[in-house]
C-alpha positions as CSV (number, residue, x, y, z in Angstrom):
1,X,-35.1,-20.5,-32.3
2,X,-35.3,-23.5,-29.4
3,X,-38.6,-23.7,-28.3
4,X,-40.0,-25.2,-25.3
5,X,-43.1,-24.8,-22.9
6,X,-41.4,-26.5,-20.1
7,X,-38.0,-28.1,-19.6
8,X,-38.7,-31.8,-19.8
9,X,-40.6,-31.2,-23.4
10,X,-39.3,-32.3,-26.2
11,X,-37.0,-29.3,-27.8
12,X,-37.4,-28.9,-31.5
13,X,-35.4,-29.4,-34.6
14,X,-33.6,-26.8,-36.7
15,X,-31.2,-24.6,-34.2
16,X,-29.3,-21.9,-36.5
17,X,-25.5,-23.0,-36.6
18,X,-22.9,-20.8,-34.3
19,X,-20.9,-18.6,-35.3
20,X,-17.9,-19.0,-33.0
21,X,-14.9,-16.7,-33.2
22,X,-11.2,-18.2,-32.8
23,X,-9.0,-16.4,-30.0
24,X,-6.1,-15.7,-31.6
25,X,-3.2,-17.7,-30.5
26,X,0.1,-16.1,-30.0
27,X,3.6,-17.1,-31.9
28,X,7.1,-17.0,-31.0
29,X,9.4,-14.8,-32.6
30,X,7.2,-15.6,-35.6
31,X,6.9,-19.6,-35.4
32,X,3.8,-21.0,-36.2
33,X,2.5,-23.9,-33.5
34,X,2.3,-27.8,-34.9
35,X,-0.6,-28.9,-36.7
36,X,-3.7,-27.8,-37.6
37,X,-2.7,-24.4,-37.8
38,X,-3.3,-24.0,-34.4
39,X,-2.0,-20.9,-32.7
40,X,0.7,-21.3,-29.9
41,X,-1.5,-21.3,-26.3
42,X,0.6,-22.2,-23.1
43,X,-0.2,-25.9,-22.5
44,X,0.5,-25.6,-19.1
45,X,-2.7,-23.0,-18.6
46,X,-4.9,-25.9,-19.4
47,X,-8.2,-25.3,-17.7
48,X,-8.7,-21.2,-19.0
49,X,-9.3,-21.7,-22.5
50,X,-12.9,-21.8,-24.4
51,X,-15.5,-23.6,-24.9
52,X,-18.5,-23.6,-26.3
53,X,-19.0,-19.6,-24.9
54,X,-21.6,-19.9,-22.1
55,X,-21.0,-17.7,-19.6
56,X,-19.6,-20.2,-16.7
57,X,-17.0,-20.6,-14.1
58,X,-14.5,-22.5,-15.7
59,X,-13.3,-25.6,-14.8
60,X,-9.4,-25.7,-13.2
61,X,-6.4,-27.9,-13.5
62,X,-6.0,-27.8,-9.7
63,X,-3.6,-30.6,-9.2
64,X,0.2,-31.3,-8.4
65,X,0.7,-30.4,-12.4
66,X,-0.8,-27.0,-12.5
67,X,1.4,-26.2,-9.6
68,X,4.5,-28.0,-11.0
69,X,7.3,-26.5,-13.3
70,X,9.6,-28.3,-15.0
71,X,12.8,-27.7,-14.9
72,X,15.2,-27.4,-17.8
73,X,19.0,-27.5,-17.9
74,X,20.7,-25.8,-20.8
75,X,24.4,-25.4,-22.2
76,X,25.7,-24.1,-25.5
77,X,29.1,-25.8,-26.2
78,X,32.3,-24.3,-28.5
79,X,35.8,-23.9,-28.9
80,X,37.1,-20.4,-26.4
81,X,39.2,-19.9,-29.7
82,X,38.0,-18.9,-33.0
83,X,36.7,-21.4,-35.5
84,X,39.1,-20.9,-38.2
85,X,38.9,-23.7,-41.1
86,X,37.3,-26.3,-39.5
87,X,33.5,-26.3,-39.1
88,X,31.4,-24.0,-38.3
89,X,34.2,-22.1,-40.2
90,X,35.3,-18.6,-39.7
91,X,32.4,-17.2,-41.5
92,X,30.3,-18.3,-38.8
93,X,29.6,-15.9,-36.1
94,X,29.0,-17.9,-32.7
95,X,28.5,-15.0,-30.7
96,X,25.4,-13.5,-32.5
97,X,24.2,-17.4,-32.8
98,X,24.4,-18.0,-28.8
99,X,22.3,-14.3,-28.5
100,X,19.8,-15.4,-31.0
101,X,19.5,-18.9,-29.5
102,X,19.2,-17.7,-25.5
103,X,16.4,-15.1,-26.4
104,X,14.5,-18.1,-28.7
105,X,15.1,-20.5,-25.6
106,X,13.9,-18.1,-23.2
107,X,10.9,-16.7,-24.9
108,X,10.3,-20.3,-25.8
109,X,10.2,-21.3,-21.9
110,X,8.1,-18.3,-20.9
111,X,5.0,-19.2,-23.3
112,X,5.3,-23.0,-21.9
113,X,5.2,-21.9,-18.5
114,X,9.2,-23.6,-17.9
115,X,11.8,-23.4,-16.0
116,X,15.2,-22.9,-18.2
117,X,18.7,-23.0,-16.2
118,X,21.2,-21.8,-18.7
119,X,24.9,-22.0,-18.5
120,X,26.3,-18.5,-18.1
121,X,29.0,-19.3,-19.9
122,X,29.5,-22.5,-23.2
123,X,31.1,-25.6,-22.1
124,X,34.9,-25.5,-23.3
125,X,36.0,-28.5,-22.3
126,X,35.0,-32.1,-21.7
127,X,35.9,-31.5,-18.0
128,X,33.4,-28.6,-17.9
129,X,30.8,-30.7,-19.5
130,X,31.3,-33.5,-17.1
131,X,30.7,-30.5,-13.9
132,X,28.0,-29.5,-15.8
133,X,26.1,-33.0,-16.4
134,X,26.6,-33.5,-13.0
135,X,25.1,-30.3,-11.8
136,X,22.2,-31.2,-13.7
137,X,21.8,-34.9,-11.7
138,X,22.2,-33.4,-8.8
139,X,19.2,-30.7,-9.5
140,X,17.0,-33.6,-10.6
141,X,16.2,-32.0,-13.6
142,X,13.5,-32.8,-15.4
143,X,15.6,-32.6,-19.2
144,X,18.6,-31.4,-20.7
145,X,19.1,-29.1,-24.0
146,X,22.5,-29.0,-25.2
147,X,23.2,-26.5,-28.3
148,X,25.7,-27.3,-30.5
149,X,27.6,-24.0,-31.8
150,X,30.8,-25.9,-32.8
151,X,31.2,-29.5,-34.3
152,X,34.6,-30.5,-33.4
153,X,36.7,-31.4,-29.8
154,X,34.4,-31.5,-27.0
155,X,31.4,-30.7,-28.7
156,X,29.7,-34.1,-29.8
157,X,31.3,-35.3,-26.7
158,X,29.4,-33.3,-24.8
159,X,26.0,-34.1,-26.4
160,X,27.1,-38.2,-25.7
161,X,27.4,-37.2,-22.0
162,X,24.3,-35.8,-21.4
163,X,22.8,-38.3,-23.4
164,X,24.2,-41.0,-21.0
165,X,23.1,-39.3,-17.5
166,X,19.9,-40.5,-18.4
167,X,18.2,-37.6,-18.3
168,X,15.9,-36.8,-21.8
169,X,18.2,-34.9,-23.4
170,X,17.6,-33.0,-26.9
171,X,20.4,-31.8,-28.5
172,X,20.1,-28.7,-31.1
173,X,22.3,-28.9,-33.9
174,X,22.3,-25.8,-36.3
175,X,23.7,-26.2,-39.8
176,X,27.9,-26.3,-39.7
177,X,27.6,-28.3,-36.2
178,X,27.0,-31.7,-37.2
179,X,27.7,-34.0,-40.0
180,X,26.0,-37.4,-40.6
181,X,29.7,-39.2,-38.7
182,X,28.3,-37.2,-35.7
183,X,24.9,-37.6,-35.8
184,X,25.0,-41.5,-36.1
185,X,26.9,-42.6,-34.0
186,X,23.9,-40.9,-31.4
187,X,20.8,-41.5,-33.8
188,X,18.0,-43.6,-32.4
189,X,19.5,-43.8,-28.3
190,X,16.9,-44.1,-26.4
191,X,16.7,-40.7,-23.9
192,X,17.5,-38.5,-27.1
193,X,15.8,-36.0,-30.0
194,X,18.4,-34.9,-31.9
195,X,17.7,-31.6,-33.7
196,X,20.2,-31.0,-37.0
197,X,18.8,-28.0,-38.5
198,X,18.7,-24.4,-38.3
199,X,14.6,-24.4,-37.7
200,X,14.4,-23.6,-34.1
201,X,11.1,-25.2,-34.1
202,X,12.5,-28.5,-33.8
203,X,14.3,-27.4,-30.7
204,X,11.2,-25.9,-29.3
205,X,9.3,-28.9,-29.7
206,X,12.1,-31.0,-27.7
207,X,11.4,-28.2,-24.8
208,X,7.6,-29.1,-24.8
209,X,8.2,-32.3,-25.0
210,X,10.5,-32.7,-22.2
211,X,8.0,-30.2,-20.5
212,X,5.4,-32.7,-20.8
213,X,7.2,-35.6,-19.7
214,X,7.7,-34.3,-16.5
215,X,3.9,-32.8,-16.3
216,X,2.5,-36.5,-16.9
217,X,5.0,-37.6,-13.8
218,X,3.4,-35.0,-11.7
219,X,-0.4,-34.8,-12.6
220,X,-2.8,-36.4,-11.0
221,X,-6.6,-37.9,-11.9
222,X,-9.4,-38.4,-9.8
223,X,-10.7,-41.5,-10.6
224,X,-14.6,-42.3,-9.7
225,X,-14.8,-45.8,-8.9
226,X,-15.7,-48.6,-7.1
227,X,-16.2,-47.7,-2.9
228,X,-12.4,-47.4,-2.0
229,X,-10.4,-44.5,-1.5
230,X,-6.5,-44.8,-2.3
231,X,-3.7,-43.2,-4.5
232,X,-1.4,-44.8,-6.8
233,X,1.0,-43.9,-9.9
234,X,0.6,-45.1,-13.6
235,X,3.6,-47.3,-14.3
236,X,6.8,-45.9,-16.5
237,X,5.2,-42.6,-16.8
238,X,4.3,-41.7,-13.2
239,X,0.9,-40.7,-13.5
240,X,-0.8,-40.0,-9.9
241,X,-4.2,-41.8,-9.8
242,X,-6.5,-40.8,-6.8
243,X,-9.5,-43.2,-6.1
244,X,-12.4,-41.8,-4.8
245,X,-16.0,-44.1,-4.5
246,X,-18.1,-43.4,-7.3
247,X,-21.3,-43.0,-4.6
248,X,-19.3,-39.4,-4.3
249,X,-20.8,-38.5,-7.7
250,X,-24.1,-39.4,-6.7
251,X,-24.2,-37.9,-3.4
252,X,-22.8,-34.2,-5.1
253,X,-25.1,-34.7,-7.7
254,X,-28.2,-35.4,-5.5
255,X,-27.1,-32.1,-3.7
256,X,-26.9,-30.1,-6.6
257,X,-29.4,-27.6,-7.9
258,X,-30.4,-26.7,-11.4
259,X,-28.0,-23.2,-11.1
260,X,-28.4,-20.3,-12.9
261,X,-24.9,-21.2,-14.6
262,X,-26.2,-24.9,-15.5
263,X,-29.8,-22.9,-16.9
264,X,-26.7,-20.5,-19.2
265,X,-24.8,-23.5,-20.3
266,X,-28.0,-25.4,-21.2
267,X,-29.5,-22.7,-23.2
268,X,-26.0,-22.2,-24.9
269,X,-25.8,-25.9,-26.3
270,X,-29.4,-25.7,-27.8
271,X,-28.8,-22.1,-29.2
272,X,-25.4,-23.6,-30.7
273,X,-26.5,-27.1,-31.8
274,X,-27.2,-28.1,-35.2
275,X,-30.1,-29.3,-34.5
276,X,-30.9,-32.0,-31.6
277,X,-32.5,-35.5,-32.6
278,X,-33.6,-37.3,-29.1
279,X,-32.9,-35.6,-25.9
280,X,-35.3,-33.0,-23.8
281,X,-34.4,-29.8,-22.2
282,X,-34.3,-31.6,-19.2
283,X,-31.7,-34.0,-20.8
284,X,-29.4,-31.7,-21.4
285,X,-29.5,-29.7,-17.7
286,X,-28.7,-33.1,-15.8
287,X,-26.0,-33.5,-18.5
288,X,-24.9,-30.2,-18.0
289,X,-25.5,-30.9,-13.6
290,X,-22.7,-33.6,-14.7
291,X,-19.9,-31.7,-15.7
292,X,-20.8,-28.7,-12.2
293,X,-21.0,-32.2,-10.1
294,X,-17.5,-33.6,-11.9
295,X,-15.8,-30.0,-11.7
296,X,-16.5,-30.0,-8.0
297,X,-15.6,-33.4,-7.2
298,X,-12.1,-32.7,-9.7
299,X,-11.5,-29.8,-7.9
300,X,-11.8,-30.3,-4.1
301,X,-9.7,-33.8,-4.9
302,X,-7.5,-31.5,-6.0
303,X,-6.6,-33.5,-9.4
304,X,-5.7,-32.3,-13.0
305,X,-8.0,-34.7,-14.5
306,X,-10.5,-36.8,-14.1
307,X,-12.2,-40.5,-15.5
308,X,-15.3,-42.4,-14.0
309,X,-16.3,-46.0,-14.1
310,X,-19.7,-44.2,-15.5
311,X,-21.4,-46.6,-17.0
312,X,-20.7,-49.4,-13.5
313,X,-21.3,-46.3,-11.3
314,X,-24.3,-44.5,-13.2
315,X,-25.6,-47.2,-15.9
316,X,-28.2,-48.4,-14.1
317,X,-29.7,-44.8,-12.2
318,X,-31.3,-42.4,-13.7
319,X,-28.7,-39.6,-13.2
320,X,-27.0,-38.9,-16.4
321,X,-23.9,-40.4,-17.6
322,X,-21.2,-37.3,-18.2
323,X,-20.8,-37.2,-21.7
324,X,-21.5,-33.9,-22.6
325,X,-19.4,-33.4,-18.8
326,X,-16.6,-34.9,-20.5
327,X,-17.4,-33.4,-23.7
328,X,-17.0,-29.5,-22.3
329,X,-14.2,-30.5,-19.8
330,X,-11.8,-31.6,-22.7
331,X,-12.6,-28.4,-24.6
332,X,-11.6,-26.7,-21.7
333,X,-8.0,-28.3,-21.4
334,X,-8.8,-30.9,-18.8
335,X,-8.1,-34.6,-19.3
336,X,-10.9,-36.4,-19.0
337,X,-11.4,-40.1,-19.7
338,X,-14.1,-42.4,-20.1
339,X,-14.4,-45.8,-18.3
340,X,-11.9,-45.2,-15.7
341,X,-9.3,-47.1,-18.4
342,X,-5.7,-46.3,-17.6
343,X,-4.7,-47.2,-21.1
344,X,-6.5,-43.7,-21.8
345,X,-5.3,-41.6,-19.3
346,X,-2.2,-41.0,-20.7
347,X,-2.9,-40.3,-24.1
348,X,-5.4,-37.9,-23.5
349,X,-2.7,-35.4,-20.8
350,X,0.0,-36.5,-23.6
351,X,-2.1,-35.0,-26.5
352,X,-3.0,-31.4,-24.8
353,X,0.2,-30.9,-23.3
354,X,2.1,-31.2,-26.7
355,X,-0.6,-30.8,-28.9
356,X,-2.4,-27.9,-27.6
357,X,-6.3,-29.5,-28.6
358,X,-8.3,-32.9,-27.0
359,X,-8.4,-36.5,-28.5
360,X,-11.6,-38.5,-29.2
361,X,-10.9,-41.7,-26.8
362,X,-13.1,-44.4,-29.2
363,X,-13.8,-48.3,-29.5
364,X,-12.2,-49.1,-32.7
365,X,-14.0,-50.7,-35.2
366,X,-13.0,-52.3,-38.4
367,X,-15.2,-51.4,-41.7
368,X,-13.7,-54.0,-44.0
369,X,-15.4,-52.6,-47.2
370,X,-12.9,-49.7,-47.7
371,X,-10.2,-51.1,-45.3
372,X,-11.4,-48.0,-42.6
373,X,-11.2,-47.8,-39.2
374,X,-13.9,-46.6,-37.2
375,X,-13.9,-44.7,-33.7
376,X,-16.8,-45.1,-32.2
377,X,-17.8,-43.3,-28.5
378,X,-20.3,-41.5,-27.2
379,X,-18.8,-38.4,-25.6
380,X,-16.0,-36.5,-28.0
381,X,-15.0,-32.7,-27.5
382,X,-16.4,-30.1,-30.2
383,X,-12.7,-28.1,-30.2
384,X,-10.6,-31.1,-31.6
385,X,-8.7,-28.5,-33.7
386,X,-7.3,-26.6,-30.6
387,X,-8.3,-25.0,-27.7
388,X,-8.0,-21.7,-28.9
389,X,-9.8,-22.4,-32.6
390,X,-13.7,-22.3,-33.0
391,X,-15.4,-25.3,-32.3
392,X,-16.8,-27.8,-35.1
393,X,-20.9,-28.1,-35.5
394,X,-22.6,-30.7,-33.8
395,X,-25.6,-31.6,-33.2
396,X,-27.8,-33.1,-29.6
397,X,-28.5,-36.8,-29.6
398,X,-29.4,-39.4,-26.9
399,X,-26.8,-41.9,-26.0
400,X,-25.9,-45.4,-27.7
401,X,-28.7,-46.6,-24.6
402,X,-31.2,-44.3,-26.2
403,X,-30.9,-41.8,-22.4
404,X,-29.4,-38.8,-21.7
405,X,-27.4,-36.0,-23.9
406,X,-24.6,-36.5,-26.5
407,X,-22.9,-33.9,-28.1
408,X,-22.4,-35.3,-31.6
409,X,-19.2,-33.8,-33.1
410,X,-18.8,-33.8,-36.8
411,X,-15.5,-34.3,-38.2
412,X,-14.6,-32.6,-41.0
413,X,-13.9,-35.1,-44.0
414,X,-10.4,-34.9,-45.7
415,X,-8.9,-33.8,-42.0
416,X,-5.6,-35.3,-41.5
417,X,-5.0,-37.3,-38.3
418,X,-3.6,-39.5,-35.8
419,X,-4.2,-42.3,-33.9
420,X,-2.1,-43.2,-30.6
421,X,-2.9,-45.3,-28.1
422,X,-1.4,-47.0,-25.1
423,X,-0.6,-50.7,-23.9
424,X,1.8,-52.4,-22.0
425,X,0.9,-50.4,-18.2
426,X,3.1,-53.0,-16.1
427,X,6.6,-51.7,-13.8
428,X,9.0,-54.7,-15.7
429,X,7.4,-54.0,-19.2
430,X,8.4,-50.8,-21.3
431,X,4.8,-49.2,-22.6
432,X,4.0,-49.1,-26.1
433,X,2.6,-46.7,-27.9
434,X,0.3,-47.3,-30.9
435,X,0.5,-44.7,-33.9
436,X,-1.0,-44.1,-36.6
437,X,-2.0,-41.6,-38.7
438,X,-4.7,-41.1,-41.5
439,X,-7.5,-38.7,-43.3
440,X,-11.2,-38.6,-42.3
441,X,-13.3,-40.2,-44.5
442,X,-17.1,-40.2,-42.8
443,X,-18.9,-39.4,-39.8
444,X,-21.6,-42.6,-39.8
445,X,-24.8,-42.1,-39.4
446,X,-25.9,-43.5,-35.4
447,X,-29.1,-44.2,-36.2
448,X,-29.6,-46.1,-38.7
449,X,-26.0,-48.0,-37.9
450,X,-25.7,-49.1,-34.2
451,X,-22.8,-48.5,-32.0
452,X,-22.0,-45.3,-30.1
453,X,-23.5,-42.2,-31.8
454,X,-20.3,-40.7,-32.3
455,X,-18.5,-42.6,-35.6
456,X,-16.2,-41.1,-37.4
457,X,-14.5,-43.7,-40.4
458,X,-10.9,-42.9,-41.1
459,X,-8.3,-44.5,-43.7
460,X,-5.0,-45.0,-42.1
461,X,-2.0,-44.7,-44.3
462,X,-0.7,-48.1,-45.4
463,X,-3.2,-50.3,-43.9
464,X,-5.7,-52.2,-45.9
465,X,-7.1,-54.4,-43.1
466,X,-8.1,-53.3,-39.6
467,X,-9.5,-56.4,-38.2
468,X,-6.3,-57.1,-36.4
469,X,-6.0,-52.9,-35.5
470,X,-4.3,-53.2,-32.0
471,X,-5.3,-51.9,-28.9
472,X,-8.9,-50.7,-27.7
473,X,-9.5,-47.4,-26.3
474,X,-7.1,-45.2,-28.2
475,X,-7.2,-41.4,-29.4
476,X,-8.7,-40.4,-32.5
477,X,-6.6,-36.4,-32.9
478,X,-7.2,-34.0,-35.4
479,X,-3.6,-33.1,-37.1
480,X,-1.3,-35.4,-37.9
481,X,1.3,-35.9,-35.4
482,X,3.3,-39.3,-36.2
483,X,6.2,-38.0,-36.6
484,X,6.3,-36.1,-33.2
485,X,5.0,-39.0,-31.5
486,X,7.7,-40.9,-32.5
487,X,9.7,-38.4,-31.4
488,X,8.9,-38.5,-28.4
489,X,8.5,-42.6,-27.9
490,X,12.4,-42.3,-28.3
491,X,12.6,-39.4,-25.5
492,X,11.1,-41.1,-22.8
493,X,11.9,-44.8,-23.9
494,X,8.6,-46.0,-25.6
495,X,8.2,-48.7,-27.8
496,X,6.1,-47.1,-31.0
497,X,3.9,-49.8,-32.1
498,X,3.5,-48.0,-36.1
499,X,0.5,-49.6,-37.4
């Protein structure tokens, strides 16, 4: 048990671990979600999923994004005429393929929360594809899906179209639809994921990927800093950034009361600690008042996440910087990033709208010794396998500047992950996106080492020296996701910076 006589006493050592149960997440037509073994949740319910279990009003994604659906145009494409000899062949029966495909398509779009526009009838002709392509212009679409159920006349044709409307356009290619003279001449366009397979996974990763393309356009953060208000976009990917002063934090948090619910969520991170090595009671409740004061602010802003220039806004008062606030509000599906840095905004929306859990934004760190890399931060999420899966242990400590409460995440060792990060924020410049991906080695010690309290060492694949790692601020995510992130760099014109 937590002991204390009163709530700025130290608490004491020991908590029993939590049990935490999973919520089941659901499947489509029997496909399991990416990674991790995460269960499928809809990405664009972010805001509604758990946490560490106190009994709270959740935080909301109340912005332009959680009001937004994209918008999908989709054709199947054929001969009117039966196959015959040439491919797919007359063994292959196109009607049952185009049922099977619409219900996976639509069931697909109904647990991602999108809009799918589907041809009544397949194109069957390259005049037909053209009306159709310019159908889809003219709706502003936010993507194109184009399923191949034949491999010859129009078909390929028709994928080359779409793929030069520039609109992202994934093209779902089922075994007897393709050959490798098709597929090349199209392989690595910019605008394009080309799926060759019958695994309609592939295809339903295009749709969420195209989904969150347009959901990083339209979202917007609420970004505490400095003492001027003004909205602006995130170059090349659209992102809405809305300035508020930071002395808005201070003022709602000056305001606020210790509440019943910040009392509940309090008592819930010492009943579910490991144990807690620094901070008081009364650490943890203005921690806790952190993430009430940042939900508030987030919500009447109306934004879909927030960042704070915390350490320049709160560094030197005593009110407590919002880590564990940034902590719970990534477990709960919101985007929150430290340091009001741009270069981490993205990444963090990116990784929960495709990836279904929250990244750990770190400093990187080289550890030369093993040829590691080390992310090192002092606020990191406890569900970093997925929203919908229990969260890791962790334990209570005070902040790198020995103040306030961290929750200290531990990572399990021999996880596979990625990194990704973000450079290159400028309108004439494309972005780049830094990838890597790795295993977990060790979570470091903070004390005795020094740094953020928060370290978690990880060996990348191929590299044997970090001291040149590029980049600062990136995502540490638990899974490992290269291949999809290079996926989608070539959807929506990224330069992958593969490290």
């Amino acid at each position: 048990m937590v002991t204390s006589s009163r709530d700025n006493d130290q608490v004491s050592m020991g908590c029993s671990r939590r049990s935490v149960l999973a919520t089941a997440g659901s499947a489509i037509l029997g496909f399991q979600m990416l990674g991790c073994g995460a269960g499928r949740t809809n990405l664009f319910r972010l805001g509604d999923q758990g946490g560490v279990g106190a009994d709270e009003r959740i935080v909301k994604s109340v912005g332009p994004a959680s009001k937004y659906t994209p918008v999908i145009q989709v054709t199947f494409v054929r001969r009117k005429e039966d196959y015959g000899m040439r491919w797919p062949g007359a063994i292959y029966d196109g009607e049952a393929a185009l049922k099977l495909y619409r219900q996976k398509i639509e069931a697909t779009a109904k647990e991602y929360g999108v809009k799918v526009v589907i041809r009544p009838e397949p194109v069957y002709s390259e005049a037909e594809a053209d009306e159709w392509v310019a159908q889809a212009k003219s709706a502003k679409s936010d993507g194109l899906l184009v399923v191949l159920l034949d491999r010859h006349e129009h078909s390929w044709p028709t994928a080359t179209k779409a793929v030069d409307s520039d609109i992202p356009t994934v093209v779902f290619a089922p075994v007897g639809t393709a050959f490798t003279t098709n597929t090349r001449r199209l392989a690595g366009r910019t605008g394009l994921f080309i799926c060759s397979t019958d695994d309609f996974q592939e295809a339903a990763l295009g749709i969420k990927m195209l989904a969150t393309g347009a959901k990083l356009r339209e979202m917007r953060y609420i970004v505490l800093k400095g003492d001027k208000r003004y909205d602006t976009r995130i170059p090349r990917f659209g992102t809405r950034m809305r300035y508020v002063p930071a002395a808005a934090f201070l003022e709602e948090y000056k305001r606020t009361p210790d509440t019943k619910e910040i009392e509940a969520i309090t008592r819930d991170y010492l009943r579910q600690a490991t144990h807690i090595h620094g901070p008081t009671k009364r650490d943890i409740l203005n921690g806790v008042k952190s993430y009430v004061v940042a939900r508030t602010i987030m919500e009447r802003e109306e934004g879909d996440g927030i960042t704070m220039d915390c350490l320049g806004a709160l560094g030197k008062s005593k009110v407590s910087l919002p880590c564990i606030a940034w902590s719970r509000m990534l477990d709960r599906g919101v985007p929150a990033a430290c340091e009001a840095d741009w270069r981490a905004c993205v990444p963090h929306a990116l990784v929960q709208y495709l990836f279904d859990r929250p990244g750990f934004q770190q400093d990187p760190v080289p550890e030369t010794s093993r040829g590691c890399l080390i992310g090192s931060h002092c606020s990191c999420p406890t569900r970093i396998k997925g929203f919908s899966e229990p969260a890791e242990p962790f334990y209570l400590s005070h902040h790198h500047g020995n103040r306030d409460a961290v929750p200290r995440t531990v990572w399990p060792v021999g996880q596979r992950m990625t990194v990704v990060g973000v450079e290159g924020l400028k309108e004439d410049v494309l972005p780049k996106f830094i990838v890597s991906s790795g295993e977990v080695v060790e979570n470091i010690s903070v004390p005795p080492s020094g740094g953020c309290v928060v370290a978690v060492t990880v060996k990348l694949d191929g590299v044997e020296s970090t001291l040149d790692y590029p980049g600062f601020h990136q995502l540490f995510v638990c899974g490992d996701f290269k291949r999809e992130l290079l996926h989608y760099c070539t959807l929506f014109g990224i330069e992958p910076v593969v490290v």
